[in-house]
C-alpha positions as a printed Julia matrix, in Angstrom:
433×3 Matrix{Float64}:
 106.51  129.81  59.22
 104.21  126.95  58.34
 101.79  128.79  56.25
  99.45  125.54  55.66
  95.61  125.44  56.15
  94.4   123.78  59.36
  94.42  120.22  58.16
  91.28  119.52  60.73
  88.8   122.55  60.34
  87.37  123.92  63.31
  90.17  122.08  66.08
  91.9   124.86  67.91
  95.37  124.71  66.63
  97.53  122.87  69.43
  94.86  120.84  71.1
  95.42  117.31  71.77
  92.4   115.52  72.48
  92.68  112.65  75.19
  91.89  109.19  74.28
  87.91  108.22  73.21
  85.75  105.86  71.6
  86.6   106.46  67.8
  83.75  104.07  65.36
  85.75  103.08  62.07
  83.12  102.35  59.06
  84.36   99.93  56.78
  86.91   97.5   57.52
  88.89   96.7   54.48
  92.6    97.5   54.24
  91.89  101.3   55.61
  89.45  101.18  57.82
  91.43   98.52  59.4
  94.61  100.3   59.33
  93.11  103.77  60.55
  91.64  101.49  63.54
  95.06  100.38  64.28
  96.84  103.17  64.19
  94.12  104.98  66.58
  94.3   101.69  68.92
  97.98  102.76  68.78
  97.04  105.95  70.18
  95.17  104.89  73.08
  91.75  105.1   72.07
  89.18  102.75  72.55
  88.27  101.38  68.36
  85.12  100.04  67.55
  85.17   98.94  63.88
  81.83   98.21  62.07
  81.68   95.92  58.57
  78.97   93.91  57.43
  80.75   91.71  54.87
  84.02   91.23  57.42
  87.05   92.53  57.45
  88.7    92.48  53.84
  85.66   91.39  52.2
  85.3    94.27  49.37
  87.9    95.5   47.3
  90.7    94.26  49.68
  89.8    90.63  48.51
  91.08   90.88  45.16
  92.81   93.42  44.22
  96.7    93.17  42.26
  98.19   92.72  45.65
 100.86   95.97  44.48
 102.15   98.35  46.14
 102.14  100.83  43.29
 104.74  103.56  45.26
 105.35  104.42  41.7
 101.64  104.92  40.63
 101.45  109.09  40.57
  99.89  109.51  37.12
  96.13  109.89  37.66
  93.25  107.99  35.53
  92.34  111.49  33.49
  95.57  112.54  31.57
  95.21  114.91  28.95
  93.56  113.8   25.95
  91.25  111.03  27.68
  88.35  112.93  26.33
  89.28  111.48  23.1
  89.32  107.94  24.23
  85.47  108.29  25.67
  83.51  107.2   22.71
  86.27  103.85  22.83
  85.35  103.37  26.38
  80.94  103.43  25.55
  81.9   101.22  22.59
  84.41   98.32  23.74
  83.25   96.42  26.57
  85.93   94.69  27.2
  88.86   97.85  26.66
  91.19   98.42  29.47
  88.83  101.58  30.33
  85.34  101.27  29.52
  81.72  102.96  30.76
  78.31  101.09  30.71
  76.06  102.2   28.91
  73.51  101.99  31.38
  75.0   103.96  34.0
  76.22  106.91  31.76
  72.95  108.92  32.63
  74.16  108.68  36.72
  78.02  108.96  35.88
  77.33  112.24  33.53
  78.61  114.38  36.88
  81.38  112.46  37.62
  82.33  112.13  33.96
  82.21  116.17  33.57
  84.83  116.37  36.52
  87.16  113.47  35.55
  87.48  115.3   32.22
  87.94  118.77  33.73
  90.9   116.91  35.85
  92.55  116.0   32.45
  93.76  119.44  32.36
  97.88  119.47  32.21
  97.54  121.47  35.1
  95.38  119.83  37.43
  96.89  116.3   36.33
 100.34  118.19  37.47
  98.62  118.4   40.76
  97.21  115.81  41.3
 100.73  113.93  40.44
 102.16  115.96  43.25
  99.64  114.76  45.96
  99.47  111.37  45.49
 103.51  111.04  45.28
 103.39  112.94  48.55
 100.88  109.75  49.65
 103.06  107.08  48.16
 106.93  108.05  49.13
 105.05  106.69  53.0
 103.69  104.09  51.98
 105.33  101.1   52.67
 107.18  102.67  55.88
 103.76  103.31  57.12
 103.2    99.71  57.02
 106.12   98.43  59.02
 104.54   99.06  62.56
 101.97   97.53  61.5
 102.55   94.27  60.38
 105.34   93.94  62.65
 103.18   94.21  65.32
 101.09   91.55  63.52
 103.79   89.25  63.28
 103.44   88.99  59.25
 106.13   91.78  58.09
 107.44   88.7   56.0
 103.78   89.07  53.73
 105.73   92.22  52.12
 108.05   91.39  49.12
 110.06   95.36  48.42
 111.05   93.69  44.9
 110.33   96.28  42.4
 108.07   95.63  39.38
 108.49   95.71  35.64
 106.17   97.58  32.84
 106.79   95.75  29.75
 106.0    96.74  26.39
 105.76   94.74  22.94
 105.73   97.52  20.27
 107.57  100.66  20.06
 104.14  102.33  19.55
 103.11  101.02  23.04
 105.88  102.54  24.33
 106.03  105.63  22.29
 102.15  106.03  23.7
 103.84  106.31  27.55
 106.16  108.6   27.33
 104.18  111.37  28.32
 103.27  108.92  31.78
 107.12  108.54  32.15
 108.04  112.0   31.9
 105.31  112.72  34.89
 106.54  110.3   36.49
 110.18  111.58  36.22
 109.52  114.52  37.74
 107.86  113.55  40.12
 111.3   112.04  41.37
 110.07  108.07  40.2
 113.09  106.07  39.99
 112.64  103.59  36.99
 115.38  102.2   34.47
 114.57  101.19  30.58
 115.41   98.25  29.81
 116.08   97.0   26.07
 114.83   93.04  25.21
 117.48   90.93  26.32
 117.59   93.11  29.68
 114.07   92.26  30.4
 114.57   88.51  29.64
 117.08   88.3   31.93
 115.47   90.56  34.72
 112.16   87.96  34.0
 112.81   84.85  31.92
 109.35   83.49  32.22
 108.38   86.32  30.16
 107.4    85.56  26.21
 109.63   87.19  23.88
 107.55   89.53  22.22
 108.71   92.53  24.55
 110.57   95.48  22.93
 110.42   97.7   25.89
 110.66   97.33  29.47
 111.03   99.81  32.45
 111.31   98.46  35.54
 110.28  100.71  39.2
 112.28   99.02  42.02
 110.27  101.1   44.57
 107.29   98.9   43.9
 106.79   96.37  46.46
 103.65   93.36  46.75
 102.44   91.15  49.25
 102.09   87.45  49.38
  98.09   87.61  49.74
  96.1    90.91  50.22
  93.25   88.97  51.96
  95.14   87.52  54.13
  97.17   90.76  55.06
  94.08   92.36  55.91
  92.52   89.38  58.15
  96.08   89.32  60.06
  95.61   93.14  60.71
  91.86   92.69  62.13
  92.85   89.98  63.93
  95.65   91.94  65.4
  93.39   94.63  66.28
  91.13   92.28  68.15
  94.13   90.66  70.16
  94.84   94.39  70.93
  91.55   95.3   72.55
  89.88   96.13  69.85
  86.57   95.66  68.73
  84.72   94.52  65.95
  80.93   94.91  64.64
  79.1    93.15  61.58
  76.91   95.0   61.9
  75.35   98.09  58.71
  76.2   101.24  59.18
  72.63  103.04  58.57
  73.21  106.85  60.23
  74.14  108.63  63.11
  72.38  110.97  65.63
  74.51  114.22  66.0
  74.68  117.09  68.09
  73.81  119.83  65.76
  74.89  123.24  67.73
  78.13  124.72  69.82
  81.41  123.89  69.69
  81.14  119.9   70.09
  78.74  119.28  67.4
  79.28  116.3   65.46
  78.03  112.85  65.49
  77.59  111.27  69.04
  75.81  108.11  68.13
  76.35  105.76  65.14
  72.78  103.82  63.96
  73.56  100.6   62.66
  71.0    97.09  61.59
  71.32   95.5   65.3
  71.6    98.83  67.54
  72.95  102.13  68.1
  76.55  103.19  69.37
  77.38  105.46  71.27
  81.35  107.28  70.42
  82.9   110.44  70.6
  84.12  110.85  67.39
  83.53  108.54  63.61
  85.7   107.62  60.64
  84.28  107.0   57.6
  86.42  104.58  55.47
  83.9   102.61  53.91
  85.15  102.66  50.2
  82.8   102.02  47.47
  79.99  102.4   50.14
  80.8   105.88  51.51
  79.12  108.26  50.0
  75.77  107.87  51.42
  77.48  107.78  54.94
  79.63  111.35  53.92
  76.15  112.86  52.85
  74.72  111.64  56.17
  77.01  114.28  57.34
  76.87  117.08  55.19
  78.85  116.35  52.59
  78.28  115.58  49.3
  81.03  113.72  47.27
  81.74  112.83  43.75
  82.54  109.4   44.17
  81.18  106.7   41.77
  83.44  103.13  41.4
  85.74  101.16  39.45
  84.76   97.78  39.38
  87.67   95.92  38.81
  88.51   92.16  37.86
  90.91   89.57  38.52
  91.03   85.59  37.46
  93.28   83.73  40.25
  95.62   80.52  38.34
  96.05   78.04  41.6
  99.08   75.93  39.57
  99.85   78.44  36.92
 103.07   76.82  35.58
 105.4    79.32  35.55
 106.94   81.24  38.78
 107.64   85.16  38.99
 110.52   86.77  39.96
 107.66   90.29  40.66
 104.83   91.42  39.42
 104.98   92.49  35.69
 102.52   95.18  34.02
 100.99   95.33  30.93
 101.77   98.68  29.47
 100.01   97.56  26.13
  96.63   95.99  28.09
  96.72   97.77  31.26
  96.64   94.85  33.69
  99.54   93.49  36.39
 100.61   89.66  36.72
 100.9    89.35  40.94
 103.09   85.72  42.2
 100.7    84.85  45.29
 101.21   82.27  47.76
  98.14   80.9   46.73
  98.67   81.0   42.77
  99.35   83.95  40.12
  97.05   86.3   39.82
  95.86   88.64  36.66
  94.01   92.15  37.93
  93.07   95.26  36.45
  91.44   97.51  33.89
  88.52   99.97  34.52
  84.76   99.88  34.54
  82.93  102.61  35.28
  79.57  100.55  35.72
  78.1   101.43  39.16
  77.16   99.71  42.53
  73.83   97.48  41.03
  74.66   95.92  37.34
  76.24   92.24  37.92
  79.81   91.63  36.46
  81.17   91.04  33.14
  83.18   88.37  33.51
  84.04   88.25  30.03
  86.89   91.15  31.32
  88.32   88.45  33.62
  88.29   86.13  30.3
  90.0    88.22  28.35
  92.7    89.05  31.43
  93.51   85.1   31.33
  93.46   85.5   27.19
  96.06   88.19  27.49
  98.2    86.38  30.38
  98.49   83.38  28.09
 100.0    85.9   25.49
 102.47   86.98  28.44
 103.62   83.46  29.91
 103.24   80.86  26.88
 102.73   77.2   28.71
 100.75   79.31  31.07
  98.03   76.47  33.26
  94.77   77.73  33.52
  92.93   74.58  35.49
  91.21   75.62  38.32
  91.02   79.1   37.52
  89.07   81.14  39.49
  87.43   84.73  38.73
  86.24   87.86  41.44
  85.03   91.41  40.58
  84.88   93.95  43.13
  84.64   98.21  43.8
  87.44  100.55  44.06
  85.81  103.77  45.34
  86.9   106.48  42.8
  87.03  110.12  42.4
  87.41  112.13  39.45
  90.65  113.8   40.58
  92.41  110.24  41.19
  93.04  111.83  44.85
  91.46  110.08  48.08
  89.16  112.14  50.79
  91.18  112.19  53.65
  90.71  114.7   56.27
  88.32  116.36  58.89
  84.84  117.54  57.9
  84.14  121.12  57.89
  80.71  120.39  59.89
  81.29  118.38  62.34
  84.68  118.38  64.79
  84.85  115.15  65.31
  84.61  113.44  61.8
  87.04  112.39  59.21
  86.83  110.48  56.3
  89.4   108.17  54.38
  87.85  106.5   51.22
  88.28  107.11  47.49
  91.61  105.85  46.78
  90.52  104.22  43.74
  92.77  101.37  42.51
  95.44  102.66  45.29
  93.55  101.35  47.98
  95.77   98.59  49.24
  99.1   101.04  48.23
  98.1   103.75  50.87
  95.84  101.85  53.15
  98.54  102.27  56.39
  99.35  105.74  55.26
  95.93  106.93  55.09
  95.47  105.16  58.57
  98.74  106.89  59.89
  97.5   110.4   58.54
  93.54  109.93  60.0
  94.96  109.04  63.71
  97.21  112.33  63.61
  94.08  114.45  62.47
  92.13  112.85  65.23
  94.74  113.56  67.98
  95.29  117.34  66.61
  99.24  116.41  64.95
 100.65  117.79  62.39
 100.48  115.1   60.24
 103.77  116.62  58.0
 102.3   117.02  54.66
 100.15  119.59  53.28
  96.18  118.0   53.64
  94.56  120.3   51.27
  94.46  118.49  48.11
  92.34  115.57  50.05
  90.05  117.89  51.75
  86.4   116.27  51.75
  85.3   119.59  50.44
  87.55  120.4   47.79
  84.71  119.69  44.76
C-alpha cells in the first residue's frame, strides 16, 4: 500500500478536477513550463510576467542541465567557511555585509541543513527531481519544434591540485550513492576528452548524464511562444494580490490583482522565483526564501570551441559553448533583492576562464547578474498549499532552476488535476519550515 502523504492537502483523494482557468505567476523557465504542461491538460493558462517571458534568472544562467547536481549548498562544515564568505567579496560563496542583519534567519536554517543527516536528505530529493529531468523536457520542446536546442553530452569537473580534489571527495561520495554515474579521469584522459583545456589539470571527473542547451533565453522564448500558438495566454502585467474566498470547502484564491486589472481564475500557481515570497505570504504562507544573485560574462568570438561544458572544481564556476559565444557563470552571493551588482565577480569569472583556455578572446565581452530564488535546504517549494485548495507553488530551485524547470512543470499539472505524480512530495511541501 502506498503509505505517502496526500501530495495536495485538502483534495479528496481520487478527484479529478475538469479543465479551468489556471493563472501562472512568473514566466521564466517554470512558470512557462508549468503553463505548458497545464495547457497540455486542457485548461485554459493565463500566464502573468512583467519583465517577459525569460527575463530573470532564465536569461543568464550556465545553460546546464546539472542531472548530476544532488549535493546541496550547506554540506557539513560550511559553518566554518562563513567568516570567508563576510570577508572575500569576490569568493565563490560570499554574504554582503549589508544584508546579513535580513539574511540572519535564513543563515540559521542553511546551517542547521549542514547537518550529515539532513544534507543526506536533501541529496535524496533533489536526485529524485533530477533522474526526470531532461525526459520531462522532451514533450516539450518537441512540441516547440527546438528539441535540437538540447546537447545530452555530459560535462567534465576538472581539478588542478590534488588538494582541490582531495577537498571533493566527500561531494563525490554523496554523489555515489546517490547512484551519479561519473568516471575519474587522470591528465592525459582529460586532454584528450577536452583539448582546449590548459594543462594545469591533475584531476578530472567527468558526469555524462549532464546535458546543456544551445541558449537558455532562447529556449525559454520558444516555449512562450509555443504556449501562445497553443491558445495560451500571456499578461505583462504585476502580480500585486488576489481576492480569495476565505470559508467552505472551495476556499482559495478566485481573483488575481495585478497593475492593469483584476483576473478572474479558478485556481493560481505561483512560480515567480526570486519574487515569490511576498505572493506565498499573500496566501498564508510564510517562506524562507532569500536569493543567489549570480553572474555570468558572455565571450561573443571566444577563440577556442568546446567539446561540453567544463566546471571549475577549484573556483566553482562552469564554461557553457553557446550558439551565441562561450559563456562563464556561477558562484554565490547572498546579497538580497535591492543592492546593485558587483561586477567585479563577473571580472574575476573572465580572469579565471583565461587561466582555463590560454589564447582565450575577450573583445566584446559582455556581463549580466541576475536572482536564483534560494532556500536554505537547497530543495524547491513545489506542491499544494495547506490553505487554500486550489494553490500551488513552484519556485526556489536555486541555481537548479533551468535543470528542473519541465519537471517541476510536469509535477504542478499532476497536483492540479489530482495524479499521483509518482514520487513522494513531502520534502517540497510549502510548509515544511
Amino acid at each position: 500500500m502506498d503509505r505517502r502523504p496526500d501530495p495536495r492537502p485538502g483534495l479528496p483523494p481520487g478527484s479529478r478536477p475538469g479543465p479551468r482557468h489556471v493563472a501562472v505567476i512568473g514566466a521564466g523557465i517554470v512558470g512557462v513550463c508549468a503553463a505548458l504542461y497545464l495547457q497540455r491538460d486542457g485548461h485554459r493558462v493565463t500566464l502573468f510576467d512583467p519583465r517577459g517571458p525569460g527575463e530573470g534568472a532564465s536569461k543568464g544562467n550556465g545553460a546546464v542541465l546539472a542531472v548530476e547536481s544532488c549535493v546541496p549548498v550547506a554540506t557539513p562544515g560550511i559553518i566554518r567557511r562563513v567568516p570567508g564568505m563576510l570577508l572575500d567579496p569576490l569568493g565563490p560563496l560570499t554574504i554582503r555585509w549589508h544584508h546579513l542583519p535580513r539574511l540572519a534567519p535564513w543563515l540559521a536554517r542553511f546551517l542547521l541543513a549542514s547537518r550529515p543527516g539532513r544534507v543526506e536528505a536533501a541529496s535524496v530529493a533533489l536526485r529524485a527531481l533530477l533522474v526526470r529531468a531532461i525526459d520531462a523536457y522532451r514533450p516539450l520542446v518537441e512540441g516547440a519544434g527546438i528539441a535540437e536546442m538540447i546537447r545530452r553530452t555530459g560535462w567534465l569537473a576538472v581539478y588542478e591540485s590534488e588538494a582541490a580534489f582531495a577537498k571533493a571527495q566527500a561531494e563525490l561520495a554523496l554523489q555515489r550513492r546517490r547512484g551519479v554515474p561519473m568516471d575519474v579521469l587522470r591528465p592525459e584522459e582529460i586532454r584528450q576528452l577536452e583539448p582546449s583545456l590548459a594543462p594545469i589539470y591533475r584531476r578530472g571527473v567527468f558526469f555524462p548524464e549532464n546535458a546543456y542547451v544551445l541558449d537558455n533565453h532562447r529556449l525559454v522564448t520558444a516555449l512562450a511562444e509555443h504556449f501562445v500558438r497553443g491558445g495560451g495566454t500571456f499578461l505583462p502585467e504585476a502580480v500585486a494580490g488576489f481576492n480569495a474566498v476565505s470559508e467552505g470547502a472551495g476556499a482559495g484564491p478566485i481573483c488575481v490583482r495585478t497593475d492593469v486589472g483584476q483576473h478572474t481564475v479558478n485556481a493560481v500557481v505561483v512560480a515567480a522565483g526570486a519574487w515569490s515570497k511576498d505572493l506565498a505570504r499573500r496566501l498564508g504562507h510564510r517562506v524562507p526564501l532569500d536569493t543567489e544573485r549570480g553572474y555570468h560574462v558572455t565571450l561573443p568570438n571566444p577563440g577556442v570551441t568546446l567539446r561540453m561544458p567544463i566546471y571549475s572544481g577549484d573556483y566553482s564556476f562552469v564554461s557553457t559553448p553557446l550558439e551565441h559565444g562561450l559563456r562563464f557563470a556561477g558562484t554565490v552571493e547572498l546579497g538580497g533583492l535591492a543592492a546593485p551588482p558587483d561586477y567585479g565577480r563577473a571580472d574575476v569569472l573572465l580572469e579565471r576562464g583565461r587561466r582555463m583556455f590560454p589564447g582565450l578572446n575577450a573583445v566584446g565581452a559582455t556581463k549580466w547578474m541576475g536572482f536564483r530564488p534560494s532556500l536554505p535546504d537547497s530543495l524547491p517549494v513545489i506542491g499544494g498549499s495547506t490553505r487554500h485548495r486550489n494553490a500551488f507553488f513552484a519556485f526556489g530551485h536555486g541555481h537548479l532552476g533551468l535543470t528542473l524547470g519541465a519537471i517541476t512543470g510536469r509535477l504542478i499539472a499532476d497536483l492540479v488535476a489530482g495524479r499521483d505524480p509518482g514520487i513522494d512530495m513531502t520534502p517540497y511541501r510549502v510548509d515544511r519550515f
